[in-house]
Every structure is written in structure tokens, then in C-alpha cells.
C-alpha positions in Angstrom: -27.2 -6.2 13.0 -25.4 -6.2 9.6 -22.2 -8.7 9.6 -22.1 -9.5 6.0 -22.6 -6.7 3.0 -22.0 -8.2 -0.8 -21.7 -5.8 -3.2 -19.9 -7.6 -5.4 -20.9 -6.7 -9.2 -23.3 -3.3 -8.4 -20.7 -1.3 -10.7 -19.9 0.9 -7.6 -18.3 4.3 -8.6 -15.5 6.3 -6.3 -17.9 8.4 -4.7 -20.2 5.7 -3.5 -17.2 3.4 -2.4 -16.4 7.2 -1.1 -19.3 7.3 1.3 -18.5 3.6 2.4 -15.3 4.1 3.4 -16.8 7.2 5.8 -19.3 4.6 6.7 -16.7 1.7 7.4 -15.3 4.0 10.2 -18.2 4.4 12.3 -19.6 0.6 11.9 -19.1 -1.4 14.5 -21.0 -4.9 13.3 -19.5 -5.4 9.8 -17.1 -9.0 9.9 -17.2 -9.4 5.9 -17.3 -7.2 3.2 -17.6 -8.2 -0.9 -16.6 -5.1 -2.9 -15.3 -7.4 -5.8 -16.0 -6.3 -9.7 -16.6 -2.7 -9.1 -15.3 0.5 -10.3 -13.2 1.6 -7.6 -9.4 2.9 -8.2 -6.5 3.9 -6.3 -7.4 6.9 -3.9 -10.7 5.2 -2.7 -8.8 2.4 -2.1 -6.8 4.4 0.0 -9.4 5.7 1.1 -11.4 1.9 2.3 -8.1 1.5 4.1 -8.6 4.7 6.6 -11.8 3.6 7.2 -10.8 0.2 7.8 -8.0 0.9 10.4 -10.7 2.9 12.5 -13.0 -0.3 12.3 -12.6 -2.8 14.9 -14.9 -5.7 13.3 -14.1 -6.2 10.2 -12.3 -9.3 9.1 -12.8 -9.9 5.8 -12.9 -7.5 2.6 -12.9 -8.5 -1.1 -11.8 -5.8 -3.3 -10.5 -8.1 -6.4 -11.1 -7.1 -10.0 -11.5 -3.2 -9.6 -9.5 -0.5 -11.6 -6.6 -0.7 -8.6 -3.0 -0.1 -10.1 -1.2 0.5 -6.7 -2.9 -3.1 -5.2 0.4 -3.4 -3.5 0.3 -0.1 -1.2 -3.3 -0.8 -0.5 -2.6 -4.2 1.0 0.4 -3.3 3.2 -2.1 -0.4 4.6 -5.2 -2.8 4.8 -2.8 -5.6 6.3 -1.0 -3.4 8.7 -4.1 -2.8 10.4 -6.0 -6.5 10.1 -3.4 -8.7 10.4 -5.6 -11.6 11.2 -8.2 -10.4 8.5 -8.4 -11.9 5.2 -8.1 -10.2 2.2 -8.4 -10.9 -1.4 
């Protein structure tokens, strides 16, 4: 079982962050997650954080140093639904 994905630095695109966030709502093993120094913006982020408040499991996500303006509005939505998580 998968607990831990780093892909930190793999120059991630929307779409492929896209099809993770799809992903993220099905998984039910994931605890961490290292998205950090990619090239995802605002909507995907948006986007992560649907997928993230169908996941039960996950408990931490990096998403630091990627093209997001609106960092503020994706943490309330990512907090809001992993209060306990940690997220940087």
C-alpha cells in the first residue's frame, strides 16, 4: 500500500496535478503527499482541495513553491477539511 508519494521537483503540469486530484478522491492509503516545486496554479489547486475533502487518509500535503496566487483560499478549503493535517 502507497502511504507516501514525493513528487516534489517532477515539473508537474495542471493536467497531471488534474488527474491527481481525481485520483486523491478515490485513495484510501495515501497519509503524505510532496507536490512541492511544481507547476501547478490556482484552479488545480482548487481542484487538489475537492479531492482532498473526499479523502479520508491523507494527513499531510506539501504544495509550497508552485505558481499559486490565491494560496490563502486554497488553505482555508484544504484546512476546513484536515484540521489535524499538516500543510505547507
Amino acid at each position: 500500500m502507497l502511504k507516501t508519494l514525493v513528487l516534489q521537483e517532477n515539473q508537474l503540469s495542471d493536467d497531471e496535478a488534474t488527474h491527481l486530484a481525481q485520483e486523491l478522491r478515490n485513495n484510501v492509503t495515501l497519509a503524505c503527499l510532496d507536490l512541492s516545486n511544481n507547476h501547478i496554479g490556482d484552479i488545480v489547486a482548487a481542484e487538489l482541495g475537492s479531492g482532498i475533502s473526499a479523502n479520508t487518509t491523507l494527513q499531510e500535503l506539501n504544495i509550497s513553491w508552485n505558481h499559486i496566487r490565491r494560496y490563502q483560499g486554497c488553505l482555508t478549503l484544504l484546512i476546513k477539511h484536515r484540521p489535524r493535517g499538516t500543510i505547507s
